[in-house]
N, C-alpha and C positions, 0 to 999 in steps of 0.2 A: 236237327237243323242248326248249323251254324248264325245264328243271330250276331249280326256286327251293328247292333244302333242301342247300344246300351245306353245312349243322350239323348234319346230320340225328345225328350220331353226342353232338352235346352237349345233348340235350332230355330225356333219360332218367335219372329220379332212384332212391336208397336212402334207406332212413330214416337220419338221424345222430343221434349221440348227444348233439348240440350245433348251433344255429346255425353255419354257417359263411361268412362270404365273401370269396373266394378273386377276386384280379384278377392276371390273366394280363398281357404287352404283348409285340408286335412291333413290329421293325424301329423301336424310336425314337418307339415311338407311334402309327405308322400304325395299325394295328390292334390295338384293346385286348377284354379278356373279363372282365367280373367275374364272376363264379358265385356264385348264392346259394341256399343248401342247407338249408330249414329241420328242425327235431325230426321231422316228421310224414312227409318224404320229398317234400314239395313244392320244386322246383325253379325257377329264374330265371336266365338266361343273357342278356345285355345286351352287345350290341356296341358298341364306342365306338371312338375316333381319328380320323385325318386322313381316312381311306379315307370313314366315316359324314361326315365334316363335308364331305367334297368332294361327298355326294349330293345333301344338302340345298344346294347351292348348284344343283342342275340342279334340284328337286323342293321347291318352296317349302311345300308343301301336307305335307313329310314329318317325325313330331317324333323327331327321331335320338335319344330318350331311350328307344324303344321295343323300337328292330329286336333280335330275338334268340328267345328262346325260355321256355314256361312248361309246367312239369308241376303241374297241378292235379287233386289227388285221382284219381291215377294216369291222368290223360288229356295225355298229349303233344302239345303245340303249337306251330306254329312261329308269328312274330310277322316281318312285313315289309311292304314298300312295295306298294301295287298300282302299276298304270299309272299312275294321277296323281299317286303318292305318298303319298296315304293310306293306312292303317294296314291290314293284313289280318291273321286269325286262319286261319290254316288248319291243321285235325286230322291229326296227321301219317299216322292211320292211314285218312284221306282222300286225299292225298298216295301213299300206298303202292297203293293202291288205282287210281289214278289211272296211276301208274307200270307197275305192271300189267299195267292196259289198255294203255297206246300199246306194252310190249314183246310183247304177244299177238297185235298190229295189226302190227306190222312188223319183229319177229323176223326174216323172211324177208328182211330186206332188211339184217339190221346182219352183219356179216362174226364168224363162231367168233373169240374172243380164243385167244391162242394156249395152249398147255398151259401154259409156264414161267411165265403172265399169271399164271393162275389158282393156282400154289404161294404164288405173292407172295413180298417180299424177306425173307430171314431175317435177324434182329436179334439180333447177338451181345454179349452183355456185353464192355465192355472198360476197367479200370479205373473212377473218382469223377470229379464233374465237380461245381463250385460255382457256385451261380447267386442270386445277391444276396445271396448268406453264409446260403445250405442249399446241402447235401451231398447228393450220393446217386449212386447205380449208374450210368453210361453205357452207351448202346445203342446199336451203331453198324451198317449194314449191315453185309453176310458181310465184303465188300474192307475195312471198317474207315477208309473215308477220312473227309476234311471233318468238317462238327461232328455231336457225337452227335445220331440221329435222335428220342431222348428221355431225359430223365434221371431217374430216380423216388428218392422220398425216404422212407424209414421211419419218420420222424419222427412219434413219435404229436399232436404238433401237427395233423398233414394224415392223421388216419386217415380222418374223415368226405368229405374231399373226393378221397380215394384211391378211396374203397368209391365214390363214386357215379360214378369217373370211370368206372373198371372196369365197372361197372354199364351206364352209356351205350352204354360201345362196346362189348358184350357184344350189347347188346338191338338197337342200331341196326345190327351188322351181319345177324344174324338179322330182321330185318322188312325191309332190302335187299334178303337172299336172299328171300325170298317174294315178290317184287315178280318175280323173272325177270331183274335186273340181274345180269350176271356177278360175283362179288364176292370175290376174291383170298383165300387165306385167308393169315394170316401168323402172326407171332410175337408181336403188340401185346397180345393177351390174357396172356399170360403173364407181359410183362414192367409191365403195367398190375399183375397179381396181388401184386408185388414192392415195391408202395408207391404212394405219389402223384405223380404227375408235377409235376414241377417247370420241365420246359423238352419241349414237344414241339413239333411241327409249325412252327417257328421261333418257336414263342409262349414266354415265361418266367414266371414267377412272379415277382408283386414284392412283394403282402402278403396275412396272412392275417389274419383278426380272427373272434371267436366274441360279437358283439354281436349282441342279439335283434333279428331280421328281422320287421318287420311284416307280418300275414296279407296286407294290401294286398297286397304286392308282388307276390300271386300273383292277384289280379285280373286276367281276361284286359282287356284294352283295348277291345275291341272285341266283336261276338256273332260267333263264327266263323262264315266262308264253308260255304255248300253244296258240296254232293259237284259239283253241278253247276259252280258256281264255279269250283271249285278246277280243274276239269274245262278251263274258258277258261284260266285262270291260268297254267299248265300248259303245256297247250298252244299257249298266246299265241295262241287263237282256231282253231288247225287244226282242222278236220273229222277223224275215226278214217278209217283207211285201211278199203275198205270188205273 
């Protein structure tokens, strides 16, 4: 199955008590996240770096200002390329939907993940860790090795962009589990609870600013795909197992 919502957990918004937008980067810029959080609880997630600039060099048709995600008046949407590179809107709870179905089709043929899968890693506090001069709690698996698995910061600077991270991965691993996807349970809620992330998934934080975000920004791009659609998309064209 072609899986196209490898964000799925960064498209789900909270109301703030302020504009926020929040840009993330890896590894040197390969891979960049701004996050934009309006008053109203509308959301925009925009991927950028080397990773997007190398697509657009195979997919001329693709405008790498788009790829990411929009919560508009509580409807989750993912934003990416189709086959030619053109711009697609797809409903995430079309997407779940979708997901679903092919686990309902061939369940019988994916192997039980193992029990210890399914506990997922537990994430223990260990010491402060600074990440472009903010502070906050480190989270390192149980063994404690290599760099913290995420760092969160109480900083009432990042309370808005805490409440919606938390939020995300709250909602998105619950609309996972409905879909019939095995889905680990772990310790990330808890330690999301504790403040805002400041460095997780190898991604950092570099700035934050509380300038007023235009409604625009939460204009889809395009008129989202059908159930149908999203259905080829998906499945990069396979037939359901009968």
């Amino acid at each position: 199955m072609r899986l196209l919502l490898p964000l799925t957990g960064l498209f789900l918004a909270t109301p703030a008590l302020a504009d926020t937008i929040a840009v993330y980067s890896a590894q040197g810029g390969m891979m960049t996240m701004t996050v934009e959080i309006a008053t109203d609880g509308d959301l925009r997630v925009t991927m950028g770096g080397k990773m997007i600039e190398a697509m657009k060099q195979k997919m001329p048709e693709l405008d790498p200002t788009q790829i990411g995600g929009i919560v508009h008046d509580g409807e989750n949407y993912m934003i990416q390329p189709g086959p030619d590179g053109k711009i697609v809107v797809i409903r995430m709870r079309d997407a779940a939907v979708v997901m679903k179905e092919f686990m309902d089709a061939h369940k019988a043929d994916l192997p039980a993940p193992p029990a210890e899968a399914l506990q997922g890693p537990k994430l223990v506090e260990h010491g402060t860790a600074t990440i472009n001069g903010r502070t906050g709690k480190a989270f390192y698996f149980e063994e404690g090795k290599g760099a913290p698995v995420a760092v969160v910061s109480a900083d009432p600077d990042l309370v808005e962009l805490g409440a919606a991270m938390r939020r995300q991965f709250a909602t998105s691993m619950q609309m996972m589990g409905g879909t019939g996807f095995p889905m680990p349970g772990n310790s990330m809620d808890a330690v999301l609870a504790q403040g805002a992330p400041i460095a997780f998934a190898g991604m950092e934080l570099q700035t934050v600013k509380h300038d007023a975000i235009s409604p625009g920004r939460f204009v889809l791009p395009a008129a989202p795909a059908s159930l149908d659609q999203v259905r080829v998309l998906m499945t990069h064209g396979a037939p359901p197992k009968p």
